[in-house]
N, C-alpha and C positions, 0 to 999 in steps of 0.2 A: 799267291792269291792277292788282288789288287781288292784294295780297304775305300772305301767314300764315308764321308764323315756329316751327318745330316740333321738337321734340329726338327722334330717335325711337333707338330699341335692338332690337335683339334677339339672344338666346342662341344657341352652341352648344356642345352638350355632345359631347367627343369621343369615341373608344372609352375601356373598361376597362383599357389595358396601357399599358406603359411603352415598346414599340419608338419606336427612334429614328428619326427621320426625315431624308433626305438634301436638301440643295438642291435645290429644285423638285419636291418631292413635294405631294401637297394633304392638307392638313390639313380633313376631313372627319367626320360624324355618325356613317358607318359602316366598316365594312371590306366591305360588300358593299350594293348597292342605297340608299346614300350621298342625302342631300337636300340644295338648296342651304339657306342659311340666310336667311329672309325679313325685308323691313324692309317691315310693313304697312302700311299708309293713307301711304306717302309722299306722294303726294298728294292733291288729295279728288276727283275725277273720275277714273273710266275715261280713260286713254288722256292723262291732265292733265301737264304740265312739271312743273317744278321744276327747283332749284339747291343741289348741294349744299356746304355754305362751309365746314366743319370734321366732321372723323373723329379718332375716339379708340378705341382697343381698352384693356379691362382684362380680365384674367384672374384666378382662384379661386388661384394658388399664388405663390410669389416668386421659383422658379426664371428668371432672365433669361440664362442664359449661353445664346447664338445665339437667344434669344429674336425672330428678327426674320421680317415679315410681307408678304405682302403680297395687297391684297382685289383683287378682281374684280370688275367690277359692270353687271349684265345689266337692260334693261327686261321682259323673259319670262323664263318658264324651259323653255320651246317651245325644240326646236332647240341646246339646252345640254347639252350630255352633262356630269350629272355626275360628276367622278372619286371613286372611292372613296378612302379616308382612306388614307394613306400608300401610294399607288403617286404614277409619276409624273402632276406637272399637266398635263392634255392636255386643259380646255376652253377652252381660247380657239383657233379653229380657222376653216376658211372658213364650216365648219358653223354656229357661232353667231355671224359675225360680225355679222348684222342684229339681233340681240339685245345688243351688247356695248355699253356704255358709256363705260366708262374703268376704267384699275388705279390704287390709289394705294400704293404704298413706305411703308408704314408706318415710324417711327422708332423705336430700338431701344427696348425695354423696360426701367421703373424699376422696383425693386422697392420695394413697400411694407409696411408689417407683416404684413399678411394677402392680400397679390396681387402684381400685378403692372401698371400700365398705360404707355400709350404717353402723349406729349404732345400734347394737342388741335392738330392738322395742318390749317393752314388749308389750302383748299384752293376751287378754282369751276371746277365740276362740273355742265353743264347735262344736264337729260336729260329725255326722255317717255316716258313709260310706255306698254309695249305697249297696243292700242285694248281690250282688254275686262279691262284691270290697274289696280289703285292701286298696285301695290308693287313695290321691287324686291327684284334676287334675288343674293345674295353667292358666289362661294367665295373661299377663302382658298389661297394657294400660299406653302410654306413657303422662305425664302430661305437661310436659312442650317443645316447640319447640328443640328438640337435632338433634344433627349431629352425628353420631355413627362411631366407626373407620370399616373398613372393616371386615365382621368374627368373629364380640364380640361372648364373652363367657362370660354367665352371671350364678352365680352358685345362685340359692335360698337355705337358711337353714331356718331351720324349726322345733323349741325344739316344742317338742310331751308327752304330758302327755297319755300313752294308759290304757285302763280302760279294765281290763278282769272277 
């Protein structure tokens, strides 16, 4: 089986405000009709494996008090209800659980001059992607009570072992 070795990211940008969020709320694009956050071409095939071996979140501010996360990670976004930005997290359920992957507990936030990130998280993570998908599909459930700056931007990376 030939292996490719791939770093992929992608963004989300939260609401405009500053509400605080409670333990187990989802940290979400909107406060209404909310998206998950997409990790494109995870693999290169429709429906193709993959493994993933380290996750890192960095964020746009340096605020890290309760800074702490954690992702979700679906082969579809069929069947995934997503939650709007600070209510409680309620997609992981019997509803998507053919879509569900695995969660990883992100570790607490460092801050840095201009952000904020986590420590590259090893982690193996196998998974296949829904039959007519390359990608997968993130939310985020907040773990501990935070207070967010207005408009965070939160990037997830994501080392990708893809199997063809």
């Amino acid at each position: 089986m030939a292996t490719q070795y791939v770093l992929k990211s992608s963004t989300l940008t939260r609401p405009a405000n500053t509400t605080a969020y409670g333990a187990g709320d989802a940290l979400s694009t909107e406060t209404a009709a909310s998206t998950s956050m997409t990790i494109s071409d995870a693999v290169q095939t429709n429906g193709g494996a993959g493994r993933i071996t380290r996750v890192r979140l960095v964020k746009d501010d340096t605020n890290v008090t309760n800074a702490d996360f954690t992702v979700h990670l679906f082969n579809q976004s069929d069947g995934v209800g997503v939650t709007d930005d600070n209510s409680a997290f309620t997609a992981v359920n019997y509803t998507s659980r053919a879509a569900y992957i695995a969660d990883v507990d992100l570790a607490t936030m460092t801050a840095l001059t201009d952000g904020a990130q986590t420590p590259w998280l090893t982690v193996d993570i196998p998974f296949v992607c829904g039959d007519s998908k390359k990608d997968l599909f993130i939310l985020f459930e907040v773990d501990s009570a935070y207070t967010p700056t207005s408009g965070n931007v939160f990037t997830l990376y994501l080392d990708i072992t893809q199997y063809t």
